[in-house]
C-alpha positions in Angstrom: -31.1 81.1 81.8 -33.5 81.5 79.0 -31.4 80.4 76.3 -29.8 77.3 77.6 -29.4 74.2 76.0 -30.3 71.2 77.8 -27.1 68.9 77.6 -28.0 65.8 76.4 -30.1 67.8 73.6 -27.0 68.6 72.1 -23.9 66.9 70.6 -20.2 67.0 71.6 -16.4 66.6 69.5 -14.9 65.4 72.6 -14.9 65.7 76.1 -12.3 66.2 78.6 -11.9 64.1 81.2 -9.2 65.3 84.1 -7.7 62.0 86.1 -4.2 63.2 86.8 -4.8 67.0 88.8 -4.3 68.9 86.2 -7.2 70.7 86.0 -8.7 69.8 89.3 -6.9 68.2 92.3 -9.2 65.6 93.5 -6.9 63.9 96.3 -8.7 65.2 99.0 -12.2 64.0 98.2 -10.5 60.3 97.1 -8.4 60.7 100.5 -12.0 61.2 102.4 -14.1 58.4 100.5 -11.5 55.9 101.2 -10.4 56.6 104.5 -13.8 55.9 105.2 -13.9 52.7 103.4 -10.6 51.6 105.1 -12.4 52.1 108.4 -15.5 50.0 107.4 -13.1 47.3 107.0 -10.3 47.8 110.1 -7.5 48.7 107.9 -5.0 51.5 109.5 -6.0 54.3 107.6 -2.6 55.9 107.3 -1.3 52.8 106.1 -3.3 52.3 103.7 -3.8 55.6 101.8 -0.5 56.2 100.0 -1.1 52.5 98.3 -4.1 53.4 97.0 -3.3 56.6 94.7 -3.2 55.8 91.0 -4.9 52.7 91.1 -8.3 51.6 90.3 -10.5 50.8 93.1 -10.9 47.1 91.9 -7.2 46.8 91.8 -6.9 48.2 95.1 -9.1 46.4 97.1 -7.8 42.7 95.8 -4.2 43.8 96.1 -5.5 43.9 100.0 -6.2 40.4 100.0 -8.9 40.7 102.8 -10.9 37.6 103.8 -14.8 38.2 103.0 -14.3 41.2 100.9 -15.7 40.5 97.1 -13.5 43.7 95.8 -16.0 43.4 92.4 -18.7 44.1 94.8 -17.4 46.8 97.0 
């Protein structure tokens, strides 16, 4: 592209930041990331998903209570 703009040579109004679907449906790729991470740690992985939608991660992992696991740090 000849006449591009590099991005952070420019300046923005606003951005748009999509955390509910409505522009992009990111369940899946949450879904994959922390099925693995339930694995890592031996938690049922079926179980555990639908508690972790519309949370933060922090939040999630210390609602778990699990021994050994600094939920700041993972």
């Amino acid at each position: 592209m000849p006449n591009a703009t590099p991005v952070f040579d420019r300046s923005f109004s606003a951005f748009l930041f999509d955390m509910d679907g409505t522009l992009i449906n990111s369940i899946a790729a949450a879904e994959r990331v922390w099925s693995r991470w339930a694995l890592k740690h031996g938690l049922d992985v079926a179980t555990f998903l639908p508690m972790m939608h519309g949370k933060r991660g922090i939040d999630t992992i210390t609602q778990l209570g699990l021994p050994g696991v600094d939920a700041e740090a993972e």
